[in-house]
PDB file of N, H, CA, C and O in Angstrom:
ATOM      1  N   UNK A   1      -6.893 -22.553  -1.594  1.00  0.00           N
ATOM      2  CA  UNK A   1      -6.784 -21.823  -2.852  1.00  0.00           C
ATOM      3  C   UNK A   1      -7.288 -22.749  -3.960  1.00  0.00           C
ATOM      4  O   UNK A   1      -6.864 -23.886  -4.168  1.00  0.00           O
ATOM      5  N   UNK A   2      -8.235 -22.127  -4.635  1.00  0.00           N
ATOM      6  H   UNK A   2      -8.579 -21.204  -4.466  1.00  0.00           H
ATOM      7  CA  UNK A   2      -8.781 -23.168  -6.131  1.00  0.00           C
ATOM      8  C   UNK A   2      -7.899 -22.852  -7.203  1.00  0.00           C
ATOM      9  O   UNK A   2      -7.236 -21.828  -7.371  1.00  0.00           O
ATOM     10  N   UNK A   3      -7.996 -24.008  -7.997  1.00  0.00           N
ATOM     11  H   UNK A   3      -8.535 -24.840  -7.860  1.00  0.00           H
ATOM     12  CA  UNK A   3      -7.144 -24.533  -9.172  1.00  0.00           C
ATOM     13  C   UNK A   3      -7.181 -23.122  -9.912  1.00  0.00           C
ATOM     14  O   UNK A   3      -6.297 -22.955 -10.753  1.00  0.00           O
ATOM     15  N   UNK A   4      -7.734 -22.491  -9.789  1.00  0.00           N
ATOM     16  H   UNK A   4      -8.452 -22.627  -9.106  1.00  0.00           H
ATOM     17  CA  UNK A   4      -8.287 -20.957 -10.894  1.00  0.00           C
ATOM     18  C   UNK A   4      -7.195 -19.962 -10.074  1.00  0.00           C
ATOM     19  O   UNK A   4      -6.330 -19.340 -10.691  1.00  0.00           O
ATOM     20  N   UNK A   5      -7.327 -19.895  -8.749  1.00  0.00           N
ATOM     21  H   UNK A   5      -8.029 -20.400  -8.248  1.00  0.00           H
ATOM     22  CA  UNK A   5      -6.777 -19.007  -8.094  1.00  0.00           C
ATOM     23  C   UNK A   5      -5.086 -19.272  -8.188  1.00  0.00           C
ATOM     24  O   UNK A   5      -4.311 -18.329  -8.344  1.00  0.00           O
ATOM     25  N   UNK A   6      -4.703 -20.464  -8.090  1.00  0.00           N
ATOM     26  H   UNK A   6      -5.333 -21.230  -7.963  1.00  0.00           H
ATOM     27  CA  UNK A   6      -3.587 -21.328  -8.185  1.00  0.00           C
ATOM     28  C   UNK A   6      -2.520 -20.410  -9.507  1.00  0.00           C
ATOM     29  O   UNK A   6      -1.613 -19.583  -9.596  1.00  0.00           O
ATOM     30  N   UNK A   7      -3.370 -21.226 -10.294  1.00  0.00           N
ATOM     31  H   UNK A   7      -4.107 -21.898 -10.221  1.00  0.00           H
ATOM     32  CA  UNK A   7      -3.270 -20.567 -11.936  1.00  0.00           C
ATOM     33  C   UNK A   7      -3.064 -19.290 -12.410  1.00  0.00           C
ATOM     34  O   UNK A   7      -2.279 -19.050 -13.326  1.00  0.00           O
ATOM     35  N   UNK A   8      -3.751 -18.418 -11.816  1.00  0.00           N
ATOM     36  H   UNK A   8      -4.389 -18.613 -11.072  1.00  0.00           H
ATOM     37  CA  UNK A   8      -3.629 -16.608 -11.810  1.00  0.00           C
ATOM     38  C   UNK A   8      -2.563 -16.649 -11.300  1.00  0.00           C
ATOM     39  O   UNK A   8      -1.551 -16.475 -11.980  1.00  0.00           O
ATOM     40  N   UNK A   9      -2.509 -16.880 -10.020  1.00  0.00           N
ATOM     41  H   UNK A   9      -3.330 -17.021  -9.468  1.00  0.00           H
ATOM     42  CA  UNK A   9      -1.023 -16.258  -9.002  1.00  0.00           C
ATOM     43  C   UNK A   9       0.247 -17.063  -9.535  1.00  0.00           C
ATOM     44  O   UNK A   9       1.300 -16.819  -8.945  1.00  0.00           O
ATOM     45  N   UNK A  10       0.282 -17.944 -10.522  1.00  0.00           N
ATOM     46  H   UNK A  10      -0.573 -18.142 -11.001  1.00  0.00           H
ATOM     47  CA  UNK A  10       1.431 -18.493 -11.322  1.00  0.00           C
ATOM     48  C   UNK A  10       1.698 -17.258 -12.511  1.00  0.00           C
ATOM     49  O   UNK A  10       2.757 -16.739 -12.861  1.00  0.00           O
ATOM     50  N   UNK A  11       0.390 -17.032 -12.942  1.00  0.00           N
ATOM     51  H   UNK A  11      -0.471 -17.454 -12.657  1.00  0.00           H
ATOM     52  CA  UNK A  11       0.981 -16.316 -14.002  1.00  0.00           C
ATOM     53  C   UNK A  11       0.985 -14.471 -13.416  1.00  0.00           C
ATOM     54  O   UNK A  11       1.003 -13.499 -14.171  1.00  0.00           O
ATOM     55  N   UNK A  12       0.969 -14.450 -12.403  1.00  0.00           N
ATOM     56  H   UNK A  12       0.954 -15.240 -11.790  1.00  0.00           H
ATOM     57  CA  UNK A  12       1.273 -12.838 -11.620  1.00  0.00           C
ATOM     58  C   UNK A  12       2.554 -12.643 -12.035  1.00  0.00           C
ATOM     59  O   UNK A  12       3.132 -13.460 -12.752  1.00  0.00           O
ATOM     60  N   UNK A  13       3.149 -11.435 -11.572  1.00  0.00           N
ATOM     61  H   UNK A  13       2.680 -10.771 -10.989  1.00  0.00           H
ATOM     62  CA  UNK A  13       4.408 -11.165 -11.626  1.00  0.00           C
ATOM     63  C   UNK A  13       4.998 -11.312  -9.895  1.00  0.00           C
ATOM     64  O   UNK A  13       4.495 -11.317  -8.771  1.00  0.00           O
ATOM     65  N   UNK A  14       6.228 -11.409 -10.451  1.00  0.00           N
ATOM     66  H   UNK A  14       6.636 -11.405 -11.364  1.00  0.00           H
ATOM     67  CA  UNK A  14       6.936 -12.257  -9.303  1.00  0.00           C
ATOM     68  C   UNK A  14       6.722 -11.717  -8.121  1.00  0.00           C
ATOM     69  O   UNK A  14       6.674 -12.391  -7.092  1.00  0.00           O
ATOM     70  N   UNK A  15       6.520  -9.985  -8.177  1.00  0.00           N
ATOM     71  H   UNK A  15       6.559  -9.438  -9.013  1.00  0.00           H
ATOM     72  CA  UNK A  15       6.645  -9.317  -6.729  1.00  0.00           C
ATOM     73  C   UNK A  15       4.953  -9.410  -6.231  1.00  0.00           C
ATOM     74  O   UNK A  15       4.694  -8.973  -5.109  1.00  0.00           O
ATOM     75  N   UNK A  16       3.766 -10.010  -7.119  1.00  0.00           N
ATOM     76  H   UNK A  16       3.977 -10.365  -8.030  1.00  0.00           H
ATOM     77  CA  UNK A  16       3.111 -10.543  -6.425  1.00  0.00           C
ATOM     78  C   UNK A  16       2.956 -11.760  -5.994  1.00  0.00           C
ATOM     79  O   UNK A  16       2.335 -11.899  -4.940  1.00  0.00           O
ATOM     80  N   UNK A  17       3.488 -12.978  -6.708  1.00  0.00           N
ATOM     81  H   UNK A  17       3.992 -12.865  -7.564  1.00  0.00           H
ATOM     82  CA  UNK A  17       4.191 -14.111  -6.157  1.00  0.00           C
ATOM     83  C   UNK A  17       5.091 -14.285  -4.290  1.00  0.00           C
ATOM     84  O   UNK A  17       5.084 -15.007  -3.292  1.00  0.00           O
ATOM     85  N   UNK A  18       5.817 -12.901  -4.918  1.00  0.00           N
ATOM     86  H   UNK A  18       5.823 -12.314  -5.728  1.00  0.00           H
ATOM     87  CA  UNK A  18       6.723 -13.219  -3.666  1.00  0.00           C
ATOM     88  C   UNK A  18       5.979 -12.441  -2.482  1.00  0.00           C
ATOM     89  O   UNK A  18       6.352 -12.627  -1.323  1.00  0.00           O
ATOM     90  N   UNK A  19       4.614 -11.310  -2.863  1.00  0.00           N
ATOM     91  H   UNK A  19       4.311 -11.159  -3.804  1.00  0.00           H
ATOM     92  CA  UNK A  19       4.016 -10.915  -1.365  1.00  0.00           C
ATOM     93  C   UNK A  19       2.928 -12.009  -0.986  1.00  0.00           C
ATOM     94  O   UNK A  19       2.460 -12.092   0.150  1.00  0.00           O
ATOM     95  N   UNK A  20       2.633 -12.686  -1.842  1.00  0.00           N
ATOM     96  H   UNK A  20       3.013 -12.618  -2.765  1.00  0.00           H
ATOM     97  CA  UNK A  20       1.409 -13.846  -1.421  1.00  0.00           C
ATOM     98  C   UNK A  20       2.707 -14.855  -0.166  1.00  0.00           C
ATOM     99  O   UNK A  20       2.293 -15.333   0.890  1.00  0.00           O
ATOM    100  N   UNK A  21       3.817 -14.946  -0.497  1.00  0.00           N
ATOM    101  H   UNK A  21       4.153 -14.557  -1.355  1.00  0.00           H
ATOM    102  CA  UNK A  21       4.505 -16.294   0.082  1.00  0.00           C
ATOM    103  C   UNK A  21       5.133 -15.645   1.440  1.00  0.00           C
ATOM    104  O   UNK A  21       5.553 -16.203   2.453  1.00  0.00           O
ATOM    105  N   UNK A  22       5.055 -14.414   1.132  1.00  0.00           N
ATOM    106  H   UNK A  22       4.714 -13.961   0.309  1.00  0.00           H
ATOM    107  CA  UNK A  22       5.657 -13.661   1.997  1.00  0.00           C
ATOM    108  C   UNK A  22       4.762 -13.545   3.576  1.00  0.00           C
ATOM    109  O   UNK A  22       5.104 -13.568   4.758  1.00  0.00           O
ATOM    110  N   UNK A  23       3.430 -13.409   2.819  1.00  0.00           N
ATOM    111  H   UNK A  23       3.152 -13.390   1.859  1.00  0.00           H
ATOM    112  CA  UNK A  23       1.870 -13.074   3.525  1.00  0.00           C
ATOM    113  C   UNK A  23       1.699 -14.534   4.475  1.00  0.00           C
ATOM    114  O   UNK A  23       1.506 -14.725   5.675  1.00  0.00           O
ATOM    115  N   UNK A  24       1.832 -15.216   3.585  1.00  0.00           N
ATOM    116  H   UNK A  24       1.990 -15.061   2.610  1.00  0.00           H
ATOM    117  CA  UNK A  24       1.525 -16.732   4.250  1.00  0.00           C
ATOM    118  C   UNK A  24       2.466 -16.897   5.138  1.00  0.00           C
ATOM    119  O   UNK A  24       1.932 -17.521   6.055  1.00  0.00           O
ATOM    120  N   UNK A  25       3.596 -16.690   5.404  1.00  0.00           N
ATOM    121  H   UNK A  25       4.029 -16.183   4.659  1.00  0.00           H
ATOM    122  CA  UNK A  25       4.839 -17.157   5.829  1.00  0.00           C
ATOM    123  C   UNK A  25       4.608 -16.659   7.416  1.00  0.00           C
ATOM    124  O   UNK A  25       4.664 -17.261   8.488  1.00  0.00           O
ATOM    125  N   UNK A  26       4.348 -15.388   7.077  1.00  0.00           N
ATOM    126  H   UNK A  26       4.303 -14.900   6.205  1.00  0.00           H
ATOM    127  CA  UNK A  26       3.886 -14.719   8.810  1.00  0.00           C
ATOM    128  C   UNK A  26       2.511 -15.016   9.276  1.00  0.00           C
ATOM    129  O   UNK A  26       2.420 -15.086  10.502  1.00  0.00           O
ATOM    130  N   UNK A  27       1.521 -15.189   8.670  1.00  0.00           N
ATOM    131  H   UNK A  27       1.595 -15.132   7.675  1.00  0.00           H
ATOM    132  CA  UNK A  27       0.261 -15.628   8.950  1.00  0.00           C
ATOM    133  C   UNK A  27       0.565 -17.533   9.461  1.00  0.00           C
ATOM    134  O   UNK A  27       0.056 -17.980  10.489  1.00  0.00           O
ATOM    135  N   UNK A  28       1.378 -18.334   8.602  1.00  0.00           N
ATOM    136  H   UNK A  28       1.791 -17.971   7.767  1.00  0.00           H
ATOM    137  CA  UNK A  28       1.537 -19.653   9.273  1.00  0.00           C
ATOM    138  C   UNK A  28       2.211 -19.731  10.456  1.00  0.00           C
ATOM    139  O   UNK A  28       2.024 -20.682  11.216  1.00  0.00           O
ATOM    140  N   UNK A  29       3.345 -18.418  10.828  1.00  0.00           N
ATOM    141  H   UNK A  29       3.497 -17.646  10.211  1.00  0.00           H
ATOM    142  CA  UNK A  29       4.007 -18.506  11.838  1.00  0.00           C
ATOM    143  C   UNK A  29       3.842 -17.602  12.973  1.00  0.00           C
ATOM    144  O   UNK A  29       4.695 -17.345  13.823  1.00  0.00           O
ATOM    145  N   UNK A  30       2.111 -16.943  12.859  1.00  0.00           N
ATOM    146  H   UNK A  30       1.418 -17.152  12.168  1.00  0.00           H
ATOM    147  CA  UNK A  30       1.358 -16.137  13.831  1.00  0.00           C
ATOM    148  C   UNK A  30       2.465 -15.317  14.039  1.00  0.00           C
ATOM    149  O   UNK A  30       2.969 -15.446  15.155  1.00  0.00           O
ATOM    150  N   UNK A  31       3.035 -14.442  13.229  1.00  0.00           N
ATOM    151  H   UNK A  31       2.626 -14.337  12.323  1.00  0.00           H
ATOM    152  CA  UNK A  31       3.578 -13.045  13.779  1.00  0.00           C
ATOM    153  C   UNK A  31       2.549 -12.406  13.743  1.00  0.00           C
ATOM    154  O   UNK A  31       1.533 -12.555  13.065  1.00  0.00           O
ATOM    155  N   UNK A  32       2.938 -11.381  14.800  1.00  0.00           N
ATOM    156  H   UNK A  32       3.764 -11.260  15.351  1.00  0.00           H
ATOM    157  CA  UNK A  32       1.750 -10.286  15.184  1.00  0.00           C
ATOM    158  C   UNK A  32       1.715  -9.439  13.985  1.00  0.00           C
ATOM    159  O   UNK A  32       2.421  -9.691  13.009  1.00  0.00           O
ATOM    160  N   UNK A  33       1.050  -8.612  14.027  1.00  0.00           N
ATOM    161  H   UNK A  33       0.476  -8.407  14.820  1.00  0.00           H
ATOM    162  CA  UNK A  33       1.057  -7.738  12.735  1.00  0.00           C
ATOM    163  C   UNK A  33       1.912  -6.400  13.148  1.00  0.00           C
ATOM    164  O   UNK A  33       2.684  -6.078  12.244  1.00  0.00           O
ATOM    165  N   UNK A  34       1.950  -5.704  14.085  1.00  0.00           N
ATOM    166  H   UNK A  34       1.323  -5.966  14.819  1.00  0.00           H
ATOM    167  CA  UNK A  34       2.872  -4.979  14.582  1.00  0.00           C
ATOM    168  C   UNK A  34       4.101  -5.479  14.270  1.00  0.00           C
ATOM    169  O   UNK A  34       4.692  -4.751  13.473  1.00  0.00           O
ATOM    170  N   UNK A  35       4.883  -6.735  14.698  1.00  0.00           N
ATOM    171  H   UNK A  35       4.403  -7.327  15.345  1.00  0.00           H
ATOM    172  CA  UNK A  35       6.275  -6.955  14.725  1.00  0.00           C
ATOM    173  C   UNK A  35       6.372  -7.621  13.269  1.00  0.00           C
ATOM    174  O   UNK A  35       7.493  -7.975  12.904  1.00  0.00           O
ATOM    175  N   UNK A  36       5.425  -7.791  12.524  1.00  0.00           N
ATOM    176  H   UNK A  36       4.515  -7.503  12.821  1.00  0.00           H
ATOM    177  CA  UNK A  36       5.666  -7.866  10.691  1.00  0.00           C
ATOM    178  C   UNK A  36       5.871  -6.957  10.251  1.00  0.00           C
ATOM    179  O   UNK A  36       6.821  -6.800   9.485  1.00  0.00           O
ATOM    180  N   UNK A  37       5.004  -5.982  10.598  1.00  0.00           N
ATOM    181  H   UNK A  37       4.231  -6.109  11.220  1.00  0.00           H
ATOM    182  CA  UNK A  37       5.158  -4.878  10.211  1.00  0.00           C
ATOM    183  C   UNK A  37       6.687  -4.326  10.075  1.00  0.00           C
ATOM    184  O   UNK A  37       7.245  -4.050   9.013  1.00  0.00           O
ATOM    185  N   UNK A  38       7.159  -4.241  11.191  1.00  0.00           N
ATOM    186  H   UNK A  38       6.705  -4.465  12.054  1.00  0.00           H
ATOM    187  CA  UNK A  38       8.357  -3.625  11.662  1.00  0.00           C
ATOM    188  C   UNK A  38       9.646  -4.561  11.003  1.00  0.00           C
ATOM    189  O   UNK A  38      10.786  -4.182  10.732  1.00  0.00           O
ATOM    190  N   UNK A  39       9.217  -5.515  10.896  1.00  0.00           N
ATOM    191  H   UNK A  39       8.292  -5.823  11.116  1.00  0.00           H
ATOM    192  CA  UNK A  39      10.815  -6.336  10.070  1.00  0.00           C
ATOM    193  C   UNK A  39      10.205  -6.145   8.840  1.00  0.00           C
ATOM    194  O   UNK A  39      11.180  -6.457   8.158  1.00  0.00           O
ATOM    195  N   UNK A  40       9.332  -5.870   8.014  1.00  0.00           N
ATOM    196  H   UNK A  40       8.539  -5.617   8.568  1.00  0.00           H
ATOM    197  CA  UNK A  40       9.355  -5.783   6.840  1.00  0.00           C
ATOM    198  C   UNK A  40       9.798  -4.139   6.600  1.00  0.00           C
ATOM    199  O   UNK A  40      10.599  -4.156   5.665  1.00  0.00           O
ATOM    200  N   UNK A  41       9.665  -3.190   6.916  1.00  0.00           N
ATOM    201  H   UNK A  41       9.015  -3.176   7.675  1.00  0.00           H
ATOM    202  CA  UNK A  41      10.257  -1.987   7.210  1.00  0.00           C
ATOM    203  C   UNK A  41      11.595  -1.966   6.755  1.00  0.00           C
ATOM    204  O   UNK A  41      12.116  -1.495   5.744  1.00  0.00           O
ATOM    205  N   UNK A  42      12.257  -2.899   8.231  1.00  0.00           N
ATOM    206  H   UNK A  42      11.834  -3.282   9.052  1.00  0.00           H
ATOM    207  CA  UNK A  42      13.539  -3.178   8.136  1.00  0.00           C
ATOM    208  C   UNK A  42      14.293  -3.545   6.736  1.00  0.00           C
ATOM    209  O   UNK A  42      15.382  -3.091   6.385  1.00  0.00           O
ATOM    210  N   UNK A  43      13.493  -4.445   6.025  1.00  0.00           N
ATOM    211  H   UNK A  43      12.608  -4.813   6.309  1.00  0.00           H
ATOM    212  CA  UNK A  43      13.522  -5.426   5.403  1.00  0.00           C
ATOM    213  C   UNK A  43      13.416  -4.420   4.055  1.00  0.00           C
ATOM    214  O   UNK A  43      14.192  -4.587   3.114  1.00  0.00           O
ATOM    215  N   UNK A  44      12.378  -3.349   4.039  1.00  0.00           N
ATOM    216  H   UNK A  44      11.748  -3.214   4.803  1.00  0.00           H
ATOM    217  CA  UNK A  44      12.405  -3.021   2.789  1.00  0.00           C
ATOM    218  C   UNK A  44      13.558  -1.669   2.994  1.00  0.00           C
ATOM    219  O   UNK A  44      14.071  -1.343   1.924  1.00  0.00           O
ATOM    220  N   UNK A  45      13.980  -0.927   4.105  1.00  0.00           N
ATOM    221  H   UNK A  45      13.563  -1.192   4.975  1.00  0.00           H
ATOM    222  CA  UNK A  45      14.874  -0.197   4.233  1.00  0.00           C
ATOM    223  C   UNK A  45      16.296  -0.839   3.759  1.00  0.00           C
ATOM    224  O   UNK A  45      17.159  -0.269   3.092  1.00  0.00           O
ATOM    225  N   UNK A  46      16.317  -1.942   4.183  1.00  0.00           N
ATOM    226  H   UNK A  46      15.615  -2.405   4.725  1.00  0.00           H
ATOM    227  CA  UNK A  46      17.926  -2.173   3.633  1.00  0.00           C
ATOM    228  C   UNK A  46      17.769  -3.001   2.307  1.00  0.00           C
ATOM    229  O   UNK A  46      18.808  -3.447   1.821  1.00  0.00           O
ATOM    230  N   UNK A  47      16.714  -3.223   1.745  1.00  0.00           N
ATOM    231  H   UNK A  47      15.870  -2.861   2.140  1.00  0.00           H
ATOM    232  CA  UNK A  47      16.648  -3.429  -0.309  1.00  0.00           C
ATOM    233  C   UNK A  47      16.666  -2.045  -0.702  1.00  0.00           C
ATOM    234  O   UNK A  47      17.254  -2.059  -1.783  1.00  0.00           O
ATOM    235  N   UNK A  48      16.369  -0.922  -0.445  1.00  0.00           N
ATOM    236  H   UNK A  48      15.892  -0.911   0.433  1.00  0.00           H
ATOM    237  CA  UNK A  48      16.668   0.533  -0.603  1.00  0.00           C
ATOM    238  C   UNK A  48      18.096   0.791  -0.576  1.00  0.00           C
ATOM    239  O   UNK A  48      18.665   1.221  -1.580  1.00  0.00           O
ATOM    240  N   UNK A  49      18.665   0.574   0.432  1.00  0.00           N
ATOM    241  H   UNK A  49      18.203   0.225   1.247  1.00  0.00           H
ATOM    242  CA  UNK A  49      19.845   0.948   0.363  1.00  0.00           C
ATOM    243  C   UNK A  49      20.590   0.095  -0.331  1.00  0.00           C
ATOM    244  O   UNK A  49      21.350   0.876  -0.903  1.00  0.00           O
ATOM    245  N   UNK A  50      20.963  -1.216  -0.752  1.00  0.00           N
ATOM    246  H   UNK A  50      20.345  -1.851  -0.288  1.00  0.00           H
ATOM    247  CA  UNK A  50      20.929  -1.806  -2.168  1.00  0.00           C
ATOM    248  C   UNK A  50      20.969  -1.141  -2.969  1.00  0.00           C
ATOM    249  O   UNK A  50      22.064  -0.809  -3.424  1.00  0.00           O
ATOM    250  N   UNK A  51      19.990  -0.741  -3.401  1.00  0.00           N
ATOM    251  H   UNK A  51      19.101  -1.011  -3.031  1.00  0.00           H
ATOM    252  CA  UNK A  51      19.306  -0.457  -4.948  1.00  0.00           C
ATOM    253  C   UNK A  51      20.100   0.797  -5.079  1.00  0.00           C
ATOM    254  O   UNK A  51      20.723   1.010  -6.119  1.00  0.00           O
ATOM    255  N   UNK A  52      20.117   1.846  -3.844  1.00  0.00           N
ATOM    256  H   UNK A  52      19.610   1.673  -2.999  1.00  0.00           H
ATOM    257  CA  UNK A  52      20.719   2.662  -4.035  1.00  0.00           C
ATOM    258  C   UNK A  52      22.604   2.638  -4.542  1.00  0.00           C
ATOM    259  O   UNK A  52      23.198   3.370  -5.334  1.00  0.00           O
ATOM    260  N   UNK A  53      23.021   1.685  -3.843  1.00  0.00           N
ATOM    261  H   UNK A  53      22.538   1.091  -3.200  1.00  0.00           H
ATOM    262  CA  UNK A  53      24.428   1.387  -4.374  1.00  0.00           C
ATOM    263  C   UNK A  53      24.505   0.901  -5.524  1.00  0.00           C
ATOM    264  O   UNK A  53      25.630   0.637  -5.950  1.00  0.00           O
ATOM    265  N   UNK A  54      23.592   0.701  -6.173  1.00  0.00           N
ATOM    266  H   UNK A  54      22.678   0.915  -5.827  1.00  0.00           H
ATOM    267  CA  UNK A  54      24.110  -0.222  -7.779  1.00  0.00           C
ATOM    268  C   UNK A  54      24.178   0.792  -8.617  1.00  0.00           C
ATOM    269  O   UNK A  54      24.492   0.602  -9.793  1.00  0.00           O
TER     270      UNK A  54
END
């Protein structure tokens, strides 16, 4: 990533911050894309149900 690119994604907003770290995280730890897929699902099903209780 260049110093330019660096710089943009600092000043993004956080929920693109947090899908860049998110992106990397399974790409450094070779999850398949199928079984990312499927825990992020998971993952965004139960921040739903959260959001829904507040």
């Amino acid at each position: 990533m260049t110093d330019k690119q660096h710089a943009s994604l600092n000043d993004a907003p956080k929920s693109i911050q947090l899908a860049v770290d998110l992106i990397q995280l399974l790409e450094e730890n070779n999850i398949d894309t199928v079984t990312a897929i499927e825990a992020l699902q998971i993952t965004l099903d139960d921040f739903k149900k959260k959001l829904e209780k507040q």
